[in-house]
C-alpha positions in Angstrom: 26.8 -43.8 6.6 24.0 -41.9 5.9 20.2 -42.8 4.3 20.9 -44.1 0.3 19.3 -40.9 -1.8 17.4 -42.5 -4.9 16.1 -39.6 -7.4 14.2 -40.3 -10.2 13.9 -37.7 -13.0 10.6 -37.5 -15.4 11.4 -35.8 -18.8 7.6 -35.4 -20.1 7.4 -34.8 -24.2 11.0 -36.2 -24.8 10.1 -39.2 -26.4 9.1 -37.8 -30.1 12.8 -36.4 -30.2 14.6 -39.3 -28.6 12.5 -42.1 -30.9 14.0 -40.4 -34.0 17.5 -41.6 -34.7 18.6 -39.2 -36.6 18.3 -37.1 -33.4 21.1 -38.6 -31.8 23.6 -36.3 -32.7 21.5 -33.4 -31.4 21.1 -34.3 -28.1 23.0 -32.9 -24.8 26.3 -34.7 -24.0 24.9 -35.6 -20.5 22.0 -37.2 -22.5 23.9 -39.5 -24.8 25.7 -40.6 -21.7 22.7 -42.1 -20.0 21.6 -43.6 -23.3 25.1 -45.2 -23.8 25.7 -46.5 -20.1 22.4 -47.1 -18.2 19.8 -49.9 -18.3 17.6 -49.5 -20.3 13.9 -50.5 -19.8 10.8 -49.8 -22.3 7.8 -48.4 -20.6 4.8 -47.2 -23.5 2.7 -45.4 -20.6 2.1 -41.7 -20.0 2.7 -39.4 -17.7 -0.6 -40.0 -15.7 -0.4 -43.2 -15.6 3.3 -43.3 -14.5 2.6 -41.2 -11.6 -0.4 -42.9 -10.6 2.0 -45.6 -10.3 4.4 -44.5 -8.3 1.8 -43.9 -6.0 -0.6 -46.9 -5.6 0.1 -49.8 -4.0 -1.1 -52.1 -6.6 -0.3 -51.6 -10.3 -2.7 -50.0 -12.3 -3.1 -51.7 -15.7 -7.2 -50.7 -16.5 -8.0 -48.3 -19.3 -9.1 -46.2 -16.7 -7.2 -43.8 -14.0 -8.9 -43.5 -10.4 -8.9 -39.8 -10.5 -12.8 -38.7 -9.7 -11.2 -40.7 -6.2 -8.5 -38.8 -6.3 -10.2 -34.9 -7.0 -12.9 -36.2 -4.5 -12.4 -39.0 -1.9 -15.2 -40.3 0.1 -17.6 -38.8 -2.7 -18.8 -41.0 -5.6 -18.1 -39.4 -8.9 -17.0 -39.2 -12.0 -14.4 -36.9 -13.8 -16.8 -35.2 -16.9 -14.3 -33.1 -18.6 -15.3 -30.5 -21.2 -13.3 -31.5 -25.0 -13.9 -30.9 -28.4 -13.9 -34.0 -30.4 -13.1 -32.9 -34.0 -14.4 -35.4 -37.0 -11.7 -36.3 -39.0 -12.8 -38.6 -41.8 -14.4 -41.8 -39.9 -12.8 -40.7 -36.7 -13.8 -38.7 -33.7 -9.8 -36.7 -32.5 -10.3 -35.7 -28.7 -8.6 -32.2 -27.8 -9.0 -31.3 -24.1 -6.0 -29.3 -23.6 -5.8 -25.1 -23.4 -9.4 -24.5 -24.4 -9.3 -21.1 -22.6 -12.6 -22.0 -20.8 -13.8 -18.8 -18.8 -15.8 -19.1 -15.5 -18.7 -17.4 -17.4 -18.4 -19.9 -20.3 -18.1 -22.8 -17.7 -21.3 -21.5 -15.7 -23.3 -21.8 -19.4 -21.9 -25.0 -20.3 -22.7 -26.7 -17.2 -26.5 -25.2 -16.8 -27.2 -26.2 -20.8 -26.1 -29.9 -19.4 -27.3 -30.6 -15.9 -31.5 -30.6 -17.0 -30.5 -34.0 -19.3 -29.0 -35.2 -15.9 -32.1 -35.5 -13.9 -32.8 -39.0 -14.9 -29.4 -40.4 -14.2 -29.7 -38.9 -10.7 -26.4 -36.6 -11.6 -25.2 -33.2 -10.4 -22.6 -31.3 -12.9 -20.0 -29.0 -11.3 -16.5 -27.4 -12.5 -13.4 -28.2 -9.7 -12.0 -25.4 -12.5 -13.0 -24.4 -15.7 -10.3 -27.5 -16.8 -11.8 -30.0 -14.7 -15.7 -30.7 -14.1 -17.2 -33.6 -11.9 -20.1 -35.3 -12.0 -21.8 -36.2 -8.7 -23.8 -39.4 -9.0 -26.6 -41.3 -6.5 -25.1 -44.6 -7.8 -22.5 -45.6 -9.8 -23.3 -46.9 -13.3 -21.7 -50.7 -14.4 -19.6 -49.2 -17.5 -15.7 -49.3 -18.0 -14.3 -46.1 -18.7 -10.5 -44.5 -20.7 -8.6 -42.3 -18.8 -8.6 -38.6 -20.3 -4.9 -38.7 -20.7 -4.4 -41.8 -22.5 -6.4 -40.3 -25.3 -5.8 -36.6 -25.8 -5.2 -35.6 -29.7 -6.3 -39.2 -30.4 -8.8 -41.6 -32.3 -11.6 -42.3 -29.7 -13.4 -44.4 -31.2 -12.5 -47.9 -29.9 -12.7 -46.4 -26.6 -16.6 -45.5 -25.9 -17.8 -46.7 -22.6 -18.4 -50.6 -22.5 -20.7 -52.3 -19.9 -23.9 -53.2 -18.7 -25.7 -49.4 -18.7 -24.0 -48.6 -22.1 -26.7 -47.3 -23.9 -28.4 -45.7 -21.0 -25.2 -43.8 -21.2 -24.2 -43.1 -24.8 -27.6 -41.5 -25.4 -26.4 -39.4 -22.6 -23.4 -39.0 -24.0 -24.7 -38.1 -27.6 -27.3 -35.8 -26.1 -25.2 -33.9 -24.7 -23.0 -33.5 -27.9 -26.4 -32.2 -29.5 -27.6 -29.7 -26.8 -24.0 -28.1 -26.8 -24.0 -28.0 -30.8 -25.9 -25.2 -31.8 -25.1 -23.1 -27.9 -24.6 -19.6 -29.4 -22.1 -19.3 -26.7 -19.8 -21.8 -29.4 -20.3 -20.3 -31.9 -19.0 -17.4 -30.1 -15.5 -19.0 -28.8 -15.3 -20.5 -32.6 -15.3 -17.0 -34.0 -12.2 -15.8 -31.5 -10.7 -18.5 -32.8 -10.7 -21.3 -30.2 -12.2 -24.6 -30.3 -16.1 -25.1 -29.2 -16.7 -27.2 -26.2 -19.0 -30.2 -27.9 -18.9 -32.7 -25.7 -18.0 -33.9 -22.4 -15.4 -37.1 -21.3 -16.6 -39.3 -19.0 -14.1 -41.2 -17.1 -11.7 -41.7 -13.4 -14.0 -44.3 -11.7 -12.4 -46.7 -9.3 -10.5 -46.8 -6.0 -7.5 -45.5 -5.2 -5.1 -46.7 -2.7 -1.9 -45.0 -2.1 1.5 -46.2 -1.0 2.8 -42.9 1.5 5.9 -44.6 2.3 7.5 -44.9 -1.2 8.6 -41.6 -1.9 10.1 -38.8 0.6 9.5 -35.7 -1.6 8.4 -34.2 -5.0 9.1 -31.3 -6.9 7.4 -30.4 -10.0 4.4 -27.9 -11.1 2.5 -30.7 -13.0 -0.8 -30.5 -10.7 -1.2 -34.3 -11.0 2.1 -34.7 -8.7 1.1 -32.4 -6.1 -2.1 -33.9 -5.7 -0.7 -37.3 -5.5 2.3 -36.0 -2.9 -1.1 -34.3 -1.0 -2.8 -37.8 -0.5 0.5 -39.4 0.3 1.2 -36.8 2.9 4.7 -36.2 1.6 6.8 -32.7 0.9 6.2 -31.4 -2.6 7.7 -28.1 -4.0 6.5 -26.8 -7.5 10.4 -25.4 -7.7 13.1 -27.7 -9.0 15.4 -25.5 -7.5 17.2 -27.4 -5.3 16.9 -31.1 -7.0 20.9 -31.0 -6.7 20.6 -30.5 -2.9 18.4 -33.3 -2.1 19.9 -36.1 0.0 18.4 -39.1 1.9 15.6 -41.3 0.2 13.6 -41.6 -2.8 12.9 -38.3 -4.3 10.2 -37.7 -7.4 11.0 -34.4 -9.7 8.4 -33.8 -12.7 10.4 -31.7 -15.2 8.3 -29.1 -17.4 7.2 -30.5 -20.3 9.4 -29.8 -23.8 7.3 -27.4 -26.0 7.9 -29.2 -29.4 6.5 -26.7 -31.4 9.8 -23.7 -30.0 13.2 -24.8 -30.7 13.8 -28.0 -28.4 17.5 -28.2 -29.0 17.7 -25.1 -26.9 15.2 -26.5 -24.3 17.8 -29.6 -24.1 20.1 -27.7 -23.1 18.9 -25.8 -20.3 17.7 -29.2 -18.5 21.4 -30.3 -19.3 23.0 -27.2 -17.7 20.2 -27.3 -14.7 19.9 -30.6 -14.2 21.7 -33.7 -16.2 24.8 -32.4 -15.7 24.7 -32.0 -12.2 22.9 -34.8 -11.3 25.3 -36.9 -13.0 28.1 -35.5 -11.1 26.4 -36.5 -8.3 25.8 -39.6 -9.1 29.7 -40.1 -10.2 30.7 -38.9 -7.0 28.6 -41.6 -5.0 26.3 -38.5 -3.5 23.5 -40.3 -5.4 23.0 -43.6 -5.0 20.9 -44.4 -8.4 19.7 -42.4 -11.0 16.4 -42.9 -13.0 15.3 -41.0 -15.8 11.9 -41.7 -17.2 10.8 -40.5 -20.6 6.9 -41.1 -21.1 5.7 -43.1 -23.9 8.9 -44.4 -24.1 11.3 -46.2 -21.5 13.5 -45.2 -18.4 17.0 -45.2 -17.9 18.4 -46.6 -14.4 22.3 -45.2 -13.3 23.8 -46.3 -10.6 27.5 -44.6 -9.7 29.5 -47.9 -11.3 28.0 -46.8 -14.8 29.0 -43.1 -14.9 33.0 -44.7 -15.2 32.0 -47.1 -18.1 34.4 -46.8 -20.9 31.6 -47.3 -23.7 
């Protein structure tokens, strides 16, 4: 008998559709299956978090995500990610996705930044426009949130905490100010997108990775590749051949659902391209189990006894 093949299935963006009810009726036939006949375990964690996870061999329960180790190993750094933090009433709303930075934008963010550096011993640079690190001489005693865990959310209960706090939130607020007034704001503001006013400090810690859990990954959320990099593992952007896959534990990231097109349809294609099959498979004994996680929300577990239960 051959090696037991394991898949698990992440389904980013589901959960706002599957959390409503009245919903239930909408969803894909293969979908309502899993719902009615798997096990059924809550899990309120993200994306990022998930897959850092998978991957570490300890659990990773902190505010923070290692992933300044993880962009640079061996280096000591931080992750200084440009956002716009929009005031909304008494509360600061972080955006850091699809800011359409440009290299030339990137290039005058960063040199308005670095000269309030100098004291902190800190050098500003940009992996891509997305992502920006900060290089440091030591590493300042403060607790840190993971980008992720707050995007299009309240950030105020999560400022920086620890011993070089206010060394570091006059830092933080400087910085705001400098970028304020940058004519190079106002410029993005009047095309329409947001202004980069600030920058999000955060990825500190160590990162140790567990290569033996997982035999592949397929996805193109950059986050898995990078993990299936460290762990020295096959990864493939395509999904292509998810049906194909056979022997061991396999890890496939699934596009995230646009909520804002028409999702129904969207549904449907992962039903035809992948529920569907993958639950034939599974019927037929060609998977062993079946996992499909939905972030912010739960997973489901399968294994090929509950694909023939009558309920």
């Amino acid at each position: 008998m051959g090696e037991a093949t394991e898949l698990t299935l992440i389904l980013p963006n589901l959960a706002p559709i599957i959390q409503q009810k009245l919903n239930n009726e909408l969803l894909t036939s293969t979908l309502r299956k899993v719902i009615n006949k798997a096990a059924f375990q809550t899990i309120d964690s993200g994306l990022d978090r998930r897959l850092f996870n998978h991957f570490s061999r300890e659990l990773i329960d902190s505010k923070d995500l290692p992933m300044a180790a993880l962009r640079h190993p061996e280096q000591m750094t931080l992750c200084a990610d440009p956002c716009y933090l929009h005031t909304d009433r008494d509360q600061l709303i972080l955006f850091a996705d699809q800011l359409a930075i440009t290299p030339q934008e990137t290039e005058i963010f960063i040199n308005t930044i670095q000269p309030l550096l100098t004291e902190f011993g800190a050098i500003l640079t940009a992996d891509n426009e997305e992502h920006w690190t900060m290089s440091l001489s030591s590493m300042p005693d403060l607790t840190f949130t993971a980008l992720s865990d707050l995007k299009n959310k309240p950030i105020n209960d999560n400022l920086l905490t620890g011993a070089d706090q206010q060394d570091w939130l006059r830092l933080w607020n400087e910085i705001q100010m400098i970028l304020f007034d940058l004519p190079i704001n106002q410029q993005r503001i009047s095309a329409g997108k947001f202004p980069i006013n600030s920058l999000w400090l955060w990825g500190k810690g160590q990162f140790s990775v567990n290569a033996a859990h997982w035999h592949s990954t397929m996805g193109s959320y950059r986050l898995l590749a990078q993990l299936a990099d460290v762990a020295n593992i096959s990864h493939s952007d395509s999904i292509s051949n998810v049906t194909e896959l056979s022997g061991g534990r396999h890890l496939i990231v699934y596009e995230a659902l646009n909520l804002d097109n028409d999702w129904q349809q969207q549904l449907q294609q992962i039903e035809q391209r992948l529920l569907q099959p993958l639950w034939q498979n599974l019927k037929k004994y060609k998977l062993s189990s079946l996992t499909i996680e939905i972030p912010h929300y739960g997973q489901y577990h399968l294994k090929p006894f509950d694909c023939w239960k009558f309920w």
